[in-house]
N, C-alpha and C positions, 0 to 999 in steps of 0.2 A: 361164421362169416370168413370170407377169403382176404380181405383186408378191413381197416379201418374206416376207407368210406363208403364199403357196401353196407356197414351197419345201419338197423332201423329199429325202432321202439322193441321187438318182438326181442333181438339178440344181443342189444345192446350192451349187457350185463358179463357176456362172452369173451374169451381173447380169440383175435382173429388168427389167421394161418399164418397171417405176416409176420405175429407177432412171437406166437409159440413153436412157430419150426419156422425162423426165417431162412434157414436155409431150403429146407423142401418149397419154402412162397419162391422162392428165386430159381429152382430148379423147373419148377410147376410155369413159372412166369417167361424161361426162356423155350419150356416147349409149347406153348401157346402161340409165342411170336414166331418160332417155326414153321409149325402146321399152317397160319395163317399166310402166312408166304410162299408155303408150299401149294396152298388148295386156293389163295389168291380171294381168303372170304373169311367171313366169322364162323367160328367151329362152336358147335357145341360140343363140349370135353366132357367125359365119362373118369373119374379115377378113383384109387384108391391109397390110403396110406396104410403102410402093416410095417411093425417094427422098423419105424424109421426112415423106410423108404417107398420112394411114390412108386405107383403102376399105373400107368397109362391103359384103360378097359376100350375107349372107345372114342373114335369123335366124328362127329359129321356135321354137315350145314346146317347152320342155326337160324331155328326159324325169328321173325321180326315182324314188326308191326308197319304198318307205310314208315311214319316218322322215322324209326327207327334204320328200316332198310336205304330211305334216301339220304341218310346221316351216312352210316357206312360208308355208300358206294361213293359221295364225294371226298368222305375221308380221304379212300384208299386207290382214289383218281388224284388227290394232292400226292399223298405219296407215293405214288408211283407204281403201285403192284397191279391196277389195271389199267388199262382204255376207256376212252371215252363212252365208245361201244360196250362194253362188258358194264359200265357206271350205268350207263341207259336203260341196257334188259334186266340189271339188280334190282329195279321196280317195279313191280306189278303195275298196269296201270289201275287197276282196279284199289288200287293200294291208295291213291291217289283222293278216295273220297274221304278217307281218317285225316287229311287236313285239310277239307273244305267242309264236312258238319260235323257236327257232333253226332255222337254213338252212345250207344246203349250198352252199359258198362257187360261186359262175356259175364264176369264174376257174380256178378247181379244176376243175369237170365237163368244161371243155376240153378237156384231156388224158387225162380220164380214162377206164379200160377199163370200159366198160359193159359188161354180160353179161347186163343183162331188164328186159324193162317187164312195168308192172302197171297197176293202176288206182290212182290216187292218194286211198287211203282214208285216210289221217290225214298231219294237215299237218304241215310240216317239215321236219326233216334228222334222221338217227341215225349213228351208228357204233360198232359193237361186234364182238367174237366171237359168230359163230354158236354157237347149241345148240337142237334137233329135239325138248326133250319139255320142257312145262311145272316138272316137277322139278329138270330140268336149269337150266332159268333162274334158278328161284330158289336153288336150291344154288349157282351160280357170283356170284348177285349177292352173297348173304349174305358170300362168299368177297369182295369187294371191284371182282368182276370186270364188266364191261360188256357184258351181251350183247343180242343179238338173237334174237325167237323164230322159228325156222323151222318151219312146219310146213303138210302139205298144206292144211287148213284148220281152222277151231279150233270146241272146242263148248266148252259154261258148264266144265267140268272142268279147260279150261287157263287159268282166270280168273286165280291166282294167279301161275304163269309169265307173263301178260301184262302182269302187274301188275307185275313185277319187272324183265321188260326194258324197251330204251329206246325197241326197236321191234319191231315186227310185221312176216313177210313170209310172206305163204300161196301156194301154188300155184293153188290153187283160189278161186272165188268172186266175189262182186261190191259195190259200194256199199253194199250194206243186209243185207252178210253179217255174222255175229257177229264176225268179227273186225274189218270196218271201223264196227259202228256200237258195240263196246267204246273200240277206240282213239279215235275220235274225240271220246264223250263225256270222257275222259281227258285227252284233247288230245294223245295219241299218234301217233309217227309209225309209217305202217302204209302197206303195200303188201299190195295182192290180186290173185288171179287173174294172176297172174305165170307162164302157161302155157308159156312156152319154157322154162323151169329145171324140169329132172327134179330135185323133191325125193325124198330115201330116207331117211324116218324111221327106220324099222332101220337100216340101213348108215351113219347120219349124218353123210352127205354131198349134196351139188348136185354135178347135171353139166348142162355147158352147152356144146355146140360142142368138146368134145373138152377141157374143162377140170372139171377136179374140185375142190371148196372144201368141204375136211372141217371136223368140230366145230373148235372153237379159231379157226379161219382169220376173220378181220377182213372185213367187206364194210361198205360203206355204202348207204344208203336214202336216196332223195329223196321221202318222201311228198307233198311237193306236183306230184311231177309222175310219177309211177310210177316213176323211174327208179331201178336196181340195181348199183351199181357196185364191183367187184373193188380190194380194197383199203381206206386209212385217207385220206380228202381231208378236208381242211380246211373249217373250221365258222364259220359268224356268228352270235355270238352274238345272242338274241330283246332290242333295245333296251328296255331302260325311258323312257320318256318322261313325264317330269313334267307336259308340256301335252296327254297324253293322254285325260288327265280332264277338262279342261274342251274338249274336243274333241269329247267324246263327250255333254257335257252340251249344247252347240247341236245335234247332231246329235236328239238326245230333245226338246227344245224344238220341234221342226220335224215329227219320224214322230208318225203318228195309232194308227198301230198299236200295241198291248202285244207287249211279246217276253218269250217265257216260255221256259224249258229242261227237255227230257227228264234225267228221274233216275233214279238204282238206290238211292241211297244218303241221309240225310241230307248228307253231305260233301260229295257230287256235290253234291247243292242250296245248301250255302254256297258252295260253286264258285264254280257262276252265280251269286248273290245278289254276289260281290266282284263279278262281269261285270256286273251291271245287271241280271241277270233280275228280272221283276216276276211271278212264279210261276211253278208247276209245269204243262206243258203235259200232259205223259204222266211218271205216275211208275208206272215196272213192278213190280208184286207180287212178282211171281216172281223177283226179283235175291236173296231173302234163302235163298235155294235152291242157291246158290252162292258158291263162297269161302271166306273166314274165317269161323271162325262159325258156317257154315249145316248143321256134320252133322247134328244131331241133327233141325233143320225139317224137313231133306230125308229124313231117313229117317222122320218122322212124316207127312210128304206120301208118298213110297212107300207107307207103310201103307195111307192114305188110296184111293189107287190101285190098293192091290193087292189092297184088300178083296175079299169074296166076298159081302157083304152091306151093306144098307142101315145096318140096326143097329151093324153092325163097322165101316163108313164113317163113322158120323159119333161112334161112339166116338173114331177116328182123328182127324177134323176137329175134336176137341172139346180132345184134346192141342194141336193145332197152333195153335188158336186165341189163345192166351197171345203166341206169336210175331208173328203176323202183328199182333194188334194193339200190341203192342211198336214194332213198325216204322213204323206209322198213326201213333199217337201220337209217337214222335220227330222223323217228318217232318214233321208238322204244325206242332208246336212251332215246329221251326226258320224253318219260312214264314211264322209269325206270320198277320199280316194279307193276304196275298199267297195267292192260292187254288193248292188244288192237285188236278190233276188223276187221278184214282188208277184206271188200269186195272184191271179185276177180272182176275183170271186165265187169260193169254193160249195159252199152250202146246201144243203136244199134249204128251198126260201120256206118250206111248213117251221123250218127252227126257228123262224123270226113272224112267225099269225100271234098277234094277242091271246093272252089267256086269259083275265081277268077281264070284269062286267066294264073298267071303269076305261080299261086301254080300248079296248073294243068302242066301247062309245063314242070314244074320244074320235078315234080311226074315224071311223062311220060318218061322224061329224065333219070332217075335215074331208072327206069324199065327198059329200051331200049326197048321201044317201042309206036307206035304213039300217036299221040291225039286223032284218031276212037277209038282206043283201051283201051285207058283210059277212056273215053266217055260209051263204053259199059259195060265197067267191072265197073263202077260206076251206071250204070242204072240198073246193077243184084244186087248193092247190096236195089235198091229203093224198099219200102216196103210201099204196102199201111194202114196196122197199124201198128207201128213201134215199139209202144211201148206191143203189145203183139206176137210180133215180134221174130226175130234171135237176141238174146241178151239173158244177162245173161248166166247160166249153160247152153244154148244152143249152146253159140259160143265155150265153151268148148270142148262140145261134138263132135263139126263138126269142131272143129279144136284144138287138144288134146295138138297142141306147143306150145297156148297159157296158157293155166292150167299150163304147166308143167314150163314154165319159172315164170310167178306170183307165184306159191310155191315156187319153185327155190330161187328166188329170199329172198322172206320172211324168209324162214330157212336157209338158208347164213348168208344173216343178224342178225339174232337170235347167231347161231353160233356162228360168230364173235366178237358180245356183248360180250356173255360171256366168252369166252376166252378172252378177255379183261378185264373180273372179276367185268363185268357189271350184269345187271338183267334186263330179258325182258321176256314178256309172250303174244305173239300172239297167235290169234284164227283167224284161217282161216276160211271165211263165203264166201258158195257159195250161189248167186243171182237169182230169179225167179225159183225155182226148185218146181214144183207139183209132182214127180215120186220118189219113193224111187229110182229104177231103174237109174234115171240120177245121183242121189250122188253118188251109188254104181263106175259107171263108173268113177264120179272123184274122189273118194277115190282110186280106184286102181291109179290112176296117182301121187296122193297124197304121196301115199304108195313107189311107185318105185323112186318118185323122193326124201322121205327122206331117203329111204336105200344110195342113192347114195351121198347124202348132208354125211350122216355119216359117209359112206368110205373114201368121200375127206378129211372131215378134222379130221378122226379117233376118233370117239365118237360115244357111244351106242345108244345116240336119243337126237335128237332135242327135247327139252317141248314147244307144241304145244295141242291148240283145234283143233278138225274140227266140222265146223258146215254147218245151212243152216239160210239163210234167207228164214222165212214164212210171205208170199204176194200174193199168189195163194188161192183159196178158195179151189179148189182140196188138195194141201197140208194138210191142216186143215181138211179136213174131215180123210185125211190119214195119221195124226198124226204119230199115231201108230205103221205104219212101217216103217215110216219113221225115226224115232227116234231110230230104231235098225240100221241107219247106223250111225248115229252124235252123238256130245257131247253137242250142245245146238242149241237151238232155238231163234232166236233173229225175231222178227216180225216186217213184214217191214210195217206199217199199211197206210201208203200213195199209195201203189198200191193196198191193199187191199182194200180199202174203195173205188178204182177207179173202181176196176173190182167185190165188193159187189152190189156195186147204179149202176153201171155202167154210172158212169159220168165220161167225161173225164175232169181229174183235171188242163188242162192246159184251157178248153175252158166252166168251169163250170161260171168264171166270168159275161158272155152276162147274162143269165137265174138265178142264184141264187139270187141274191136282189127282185125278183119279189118270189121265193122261201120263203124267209125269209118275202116279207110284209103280202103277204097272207098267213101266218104260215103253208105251206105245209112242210115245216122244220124249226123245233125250234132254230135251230144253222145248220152251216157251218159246217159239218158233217166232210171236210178236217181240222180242227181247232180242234173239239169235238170229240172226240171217240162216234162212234155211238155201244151204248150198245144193241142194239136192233137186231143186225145185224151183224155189224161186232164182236161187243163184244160178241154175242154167237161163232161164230166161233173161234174165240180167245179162248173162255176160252173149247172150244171143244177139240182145237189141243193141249192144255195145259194138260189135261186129259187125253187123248188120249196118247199123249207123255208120261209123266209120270208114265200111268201104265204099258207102254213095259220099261223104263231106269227112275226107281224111281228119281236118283240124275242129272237129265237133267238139267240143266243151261236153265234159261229161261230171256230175256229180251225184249225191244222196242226200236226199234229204227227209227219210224217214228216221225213224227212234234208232233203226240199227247205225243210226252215224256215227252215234258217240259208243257201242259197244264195242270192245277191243276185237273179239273173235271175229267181227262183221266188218270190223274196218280194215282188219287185213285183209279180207275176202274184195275190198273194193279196191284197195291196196294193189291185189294179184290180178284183179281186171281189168286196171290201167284207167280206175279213175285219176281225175285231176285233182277231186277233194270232197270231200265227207263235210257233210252241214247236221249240227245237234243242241240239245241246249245248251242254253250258253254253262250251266254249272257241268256240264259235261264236255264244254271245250277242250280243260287240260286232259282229262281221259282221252280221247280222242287224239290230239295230239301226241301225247306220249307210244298211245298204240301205234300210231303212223310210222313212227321211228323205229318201234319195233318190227313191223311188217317190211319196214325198207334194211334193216339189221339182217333179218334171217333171211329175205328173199330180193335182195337187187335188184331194184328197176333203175334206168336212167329218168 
């Protein structure tokens, strides 16, 4: 040992260097603070002793762990050997997740029996007992017990089992699948697309290489790096760091960009708000449709859908409407002054047909009419690509009572805030729209529904944006005109990258690992912004936009918001600000400052 308090069980027994050449400890000890003054960092030192004198072999930058490295760089910001600048980029931002969860001890994964990789959707470590059905998770949690969800891949219905375990592993899927962009907003740890493990949700068990891991049986997850490991390995726990905070406050003194967070929930949004977010980038409608909570919305949206008429449709829209603005109204509140951004209704409505005998019934019942009939008018809404489908500004268009109640409902609630002497700032964002043409249409609806929000409650105007989500690659070449109906652009860059590659990002999981060994892609293009491709169109529709409405509000609000590489890239296109989840706020933020560090924008 080099002194006395580096000693540990293993050397204890030993005299240190301090002790048996204190003159070499003190010769040793003033070229360390040397070098370190010199290179302006911590060295890792190389040396040697021979007949009583030291030799200096080697030294170079010493690697560190987040904790570690954000320890130093405020160190030697107090004393003075760097900048505030220089303290900032000594961080990875990626470094940043080692003190928000806990990890999966390196020392541990040494030895340990890997059995699958995945794609590394939610960060951290996990370790629990398997269980294969949403039910299942939360019945063992309630029990006291630790699990983990298995399952081929998840829809809104296993929200509450994922809410219960500590982690997520699917067979199927990819980055911007429900199950990696639930966990993440969570700050879950999750694995996807994990296709070398036969999951058998009936049979509730994994086989893998001639091994079988039934319910009960304990595995661990490496969400930060896909990795699936057989067995219970040891944990580190997520440091708390007290100079965290003001870590992160130089870091914000420096980004020019706003960083705002994708929500489902008011809570999700105090999340982020503890993270730094500065609003809401994308807050989805449709989250109050699932979970806790959500029967009764959901079977008044089925109504909605399963209507057989206009008249009977917006009778349905008319119940529902209580709800949704219930939801407007709380998340508003909580964001205070901090705007938020409120997707109108994204879905294809097939995610929300009954599936079971007894919801079906029930539906049917409450339509007055049979179970042929709900059978068929469930088979008109079946689509064989769903997701380039009747959804988004399309269900709008083809059905104008649902736009008008979702505004409705948002500028009510606005209203209401502030006649209460509150402060609220929504931006209404319509979904999937390539056609100026189709905004057009829903701004007239927009339009009619807040003259009438005014009249009720005698006020000149709701303060409101209206905007679009850009995800279409048609939009993007049509910036242009597009921007002479809207007041900003928020990019949805998860379906863009789906219908640029044309990969679909729920089944990229089977094929991309043979992708990435033979370097036909350098990274996970759902994870990385691809510059190449999607990022010209991006920064197309940016230009584009800009030179019809100069002062266009431009943001992101796909998974690339909170990745470092992706945030500089919105950083260099002159976004206003990057929207992610909320456990991916400080990420994002720290990148920000990095991007305006290396490359100046005003």
């Amino acid at each position: 040992p080099l002194n006395e308090d580096t000693k540990n069980e293993q050397n204890e027994h030993l005299p240190s260097l301090e002790v048996a050449m204190p003159e070499i400890y003190e010769q040793l000890f003033a070229i360390r603070n040397q070098l370190e003054n010199h290179y302006h960092d911590m060295q890792d030192i190389e040396f040697t002793i021979q007949d009583g004198r030291l030799w200096m072999l080697q030294t170079r930058v010493g690697k560190r762990t987040g904790t570690a490295a954000l320890n130093m760089a405020m160190d030697m910001l107090s004393e003075g050997l760097i900048d505030k600048q220089t303290a900032v980029l000594r961080v990875k931002p990626e470094q940043l997740d080692e003190l928000l969860h806990p990890i999966v001890d390196p020392a541990a994964e040494a030895s340990a029996d890997l059995i699958g990789k995945g794609l590394p959707a939610g960060p951290g470590g996990a370790v629990g007992q398997i269980v294969f059905s949403a039910d299942d998770a939360v019945k063992w949690a309630r029990e006291g017990k630790t699990v983990l969800l298995v399952r081929e891949e998840t829809n809104p219905e296993d929200v509450e089992g994922m809410r219960a375990a500590v982690g997520i592993l699917t067979g199927r899927g990819g980055m911007t699948s429900h199950a990696a962009l639930v966990a993440r907003g969570w700050g879950k740890c999750c694995i996807v697309g994990a296709g070398t493990l036969d999951i058998d949700v009936i049979g509730k068990k994994i086989e893998v290489d001639g091994k079988v891991f039934s319910e009960g049986d304990v595995l661990t997850l490496n969400g930060t790096r896909g990795l699936v490991f057989a067995g219970e390995l040891s944990m580190i726990d997520a440091t708390e760091n007290p100079r965290f905070v003001d870590f992160m406050k130089l870091a914000d003194e420096i980004r020019v960009m706003n960083v705002r967070t994708n929500a489902e929930t008011p809570e999700d949004a105090l999340t982020a708000i503890d993270f730094g977010a500065e609003g809401i980038g994308l807050f989805r409608t449709e989250h109050m449709f699932y979970g806790t909570g959500s029967e009764e919305p959901l079977f008044l949206l089925r109504k909605m859908i399963m209507s057989g008429s206009e008249s009977e449709r917006r009778a349905a829209v008319d119940e529902l409407y209580p709800f949704v603005k219930r939801d407007m109204k709380a998340t508003l509140d909580v964001m205070g002054e901090r705007p938020v951004t409120i997707r109108l209704l994204d879905p294809p409505l097939h995610e929300f047909v009954p599936q079971s005998a007894d919801e079906r019934s029930k539906l049917a019942q409450a339509l007055a009419i049979d179970a042929a009939e709900l059978d068929r008018r469930a088979e008109e809404l079946h689509e064989m690509n769903p997701m380039m489908g009747h959804r988004g500004v399309r269900l709008g268009v083809t059905f104008p009572e649902i736009t008008e109640m979702q505004i409705r409902a948002i500028l009510e609630a606005a209203v209401e805030l502030r006649q209460d002497g509150k402060t609220c700032f929504p931006e209404i964002m319509v979904p999937v729209t390539g056609m100026k043409a189709e905004l057009e249409d829903q701004l007239a609806i927009a339009k009619k529904v807040h003259a009438e929000v005014c009249s009720k409650y005698g006020v000149d105007e709701v303060e409101h944006l209206y905007g679009t989500m850009i995800e279409i690659p048609r939009a993007c070449l049509t910036a242009g005109e597009i921007a002479e109906t809207v007041e900003f652009f928020s990019f949805g860059t998860n379906d863009l990258t789906q219908m640029t590659f044309g990969f679909s990002r729920d089944d990229i999981g089977g094929f991309l690992p043979d992708y990435l060994d033979k370097k036909i892609l350098p990274v996970d293009p759902f994870q990385v912004l691809d510059r190449d491709s999607v990022g010209v169109l991006v920064k197309t529709a940016i230009d584009e936009g800009r030179s019809t409405r100069p002062g266009l509000k431009i943001g992101i609000c796909g998974e690339h918001g909170g990745e470092p590489n992706s945030v500089e890239f919105c950083h260099l296109v002159g976004m206003d600000y990057v929207s992610c989840s909320p456990y991916r706020v400080p990420v994002a933020r720290l990148a920000a400052a990095h991007a305006q560090i290396n490359h100046p924008r005003n």
